[in-house]
N, C-alpha and C positions, 0 to 999 in steps of 0.2 A: 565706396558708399559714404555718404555724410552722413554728419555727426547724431543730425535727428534722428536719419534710418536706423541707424545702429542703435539708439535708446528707444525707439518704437520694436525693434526686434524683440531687447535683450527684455522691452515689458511685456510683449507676447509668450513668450518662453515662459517668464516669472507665473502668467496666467495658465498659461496648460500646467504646469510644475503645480500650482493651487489646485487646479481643477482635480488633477488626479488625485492630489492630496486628498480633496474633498468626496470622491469618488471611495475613495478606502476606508475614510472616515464613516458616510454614511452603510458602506456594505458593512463595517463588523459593528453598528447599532445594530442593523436591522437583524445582524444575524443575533446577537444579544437577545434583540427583541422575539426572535421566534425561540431561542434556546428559554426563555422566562415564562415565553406561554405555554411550553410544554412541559415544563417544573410544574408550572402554576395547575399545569390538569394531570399531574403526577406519573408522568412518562418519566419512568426508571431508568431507561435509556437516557435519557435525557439531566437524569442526576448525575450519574456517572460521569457522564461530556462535562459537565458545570465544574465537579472538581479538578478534570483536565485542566479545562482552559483557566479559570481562576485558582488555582493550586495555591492555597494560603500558608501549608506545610512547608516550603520552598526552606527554610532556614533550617527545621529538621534536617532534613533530608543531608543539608549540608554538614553536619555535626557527624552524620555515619550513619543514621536512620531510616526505615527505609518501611511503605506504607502499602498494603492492597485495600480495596473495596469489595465491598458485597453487599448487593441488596435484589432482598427478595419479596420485599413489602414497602410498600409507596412510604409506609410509615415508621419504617427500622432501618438502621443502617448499622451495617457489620465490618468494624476494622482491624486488620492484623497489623502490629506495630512491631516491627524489628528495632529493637532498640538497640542491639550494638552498643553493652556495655565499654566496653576493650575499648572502644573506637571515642566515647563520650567521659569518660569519668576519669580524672587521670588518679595514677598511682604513685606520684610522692609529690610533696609540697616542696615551695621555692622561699627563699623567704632572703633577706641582706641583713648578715651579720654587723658589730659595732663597727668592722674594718675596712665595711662597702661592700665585702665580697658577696657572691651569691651562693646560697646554702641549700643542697637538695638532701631533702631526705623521705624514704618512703614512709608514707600513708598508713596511720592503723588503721587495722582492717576494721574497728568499730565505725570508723570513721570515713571510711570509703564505702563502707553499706549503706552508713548514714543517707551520703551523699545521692546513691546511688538509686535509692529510696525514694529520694526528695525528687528529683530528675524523673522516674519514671511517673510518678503518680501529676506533679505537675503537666508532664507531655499529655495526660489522659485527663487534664482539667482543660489544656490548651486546644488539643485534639475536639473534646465533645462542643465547647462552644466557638472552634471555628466554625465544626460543622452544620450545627444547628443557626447558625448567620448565614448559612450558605442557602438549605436546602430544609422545605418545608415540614420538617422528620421530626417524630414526638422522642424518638428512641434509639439510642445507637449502643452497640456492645463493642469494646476494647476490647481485643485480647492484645498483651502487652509479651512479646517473645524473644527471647534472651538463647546465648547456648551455654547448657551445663554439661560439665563431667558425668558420665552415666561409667557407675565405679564396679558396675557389674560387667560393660565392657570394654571399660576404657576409654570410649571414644566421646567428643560431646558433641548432644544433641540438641536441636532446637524444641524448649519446653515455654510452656505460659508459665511467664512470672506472676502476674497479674491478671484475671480477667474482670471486666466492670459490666454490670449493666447501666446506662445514668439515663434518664427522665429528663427533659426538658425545664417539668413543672419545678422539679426537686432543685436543679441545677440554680435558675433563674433568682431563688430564696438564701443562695450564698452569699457572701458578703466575699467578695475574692480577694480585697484588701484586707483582710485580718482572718483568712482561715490558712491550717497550713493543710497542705495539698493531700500528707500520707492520711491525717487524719478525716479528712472529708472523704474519705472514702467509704466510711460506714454509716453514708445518707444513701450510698445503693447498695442493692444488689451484688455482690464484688467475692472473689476467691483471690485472697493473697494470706501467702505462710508467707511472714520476715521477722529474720531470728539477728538479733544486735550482732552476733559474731560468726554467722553465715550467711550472713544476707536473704537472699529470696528464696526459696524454694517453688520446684515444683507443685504446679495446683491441677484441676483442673477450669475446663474453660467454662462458665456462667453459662446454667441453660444443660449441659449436657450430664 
């Protein structure tokens, strides 16, 4: 074959290789596009799919976090947050003494609830206003789930550390660069017991 054939091939190629490109490009607009008109006329089904495919949690999730959905009103949306303390907060500091060496020592426990504190209630700032960017909802409830020692049998169980209810309207009038997280929680609705040297306690969940 000469030399032209072979670069009029290898530009035919390059064009179907486009074409298809463009072929997959326009199929997940359009599918976007039908997935936004049925948010848009508030097909619940339809909320649900949107946090699938645009899953904005993805970094959560990675930390040891771990999230379900519910919703039973166009206008509410209901989420369980596993937070997986163990898995997120660590339990002693690092630090390089005068001799370079590296220096571990565990965590007080003021200061690990501290933490612990600050983490969850910020995931439930970061949590309400992905969601409400996402999906046209005036109102979503947090429940925030942890496992504790249940000291009557031993064994530990998954309890709400947290639960929220948060508004849209209320959310929108934060100033997110100069609030802190635990404290803005008493602009909602909210059931949290946290004690400086046992951390969270059991609540129950907002609403019940």
């Amino acid at each position: 074959m000469k030399r032209y054939e072979t670069k009029i091939e290898q530009l035919k190629a390059k064009v179907e290789e486009a074409k298809l490109e463009d072929e997959e490009l326009y199929a997940e607009w359009e599918s976007s596009v039908q997935l936004a008109k049925r948010i848009i006329n508030q097909d619940m089904d339809a909320y649900l799919e949107a946090i699938e495919v645009y899953y904005p949690l993805d970094d959560l999730n990675e930390f040891g976090s771990g999230f379900e959905f519910f919703i039973e009103d166009p206008n509410c949306l209901e989420v369980e947050f596993d937070v997986h303390t163990e898995d997120v907060v660590p339990e002693y500091t690092k630090s390089l003494t005068k001799t370079g060496k590296v220096s571990t020592k565990a965590m007080t426990k003021t200061r690990y609830y501290d933490i612990q504190q600050d983490y969850v209630c910020s995931c439930v700032i970061r949590i309400a206003r992905e969601m409400f960017a996402l999906l046209p909802i005036n109102v979503i409830s947090i429940h925030c789930l942890d496992e504790q020692l249940n000291s009557a049998t031993g064994h530990n169980e998954k309890v709400a550390i947290l639960s929220v209810k948060i508004d849209r309207d209320t959310l929108d009038t934060l100033n997110f660069d100069a609030i802190d997280c635990s404290d803005a929680m008493t602009n909602f609705e909210h059931n949290m017991e946290f004690r400086k040297t046992k951390g969270f306690l059991a609540v129950d969940r907002v609403g019940e």
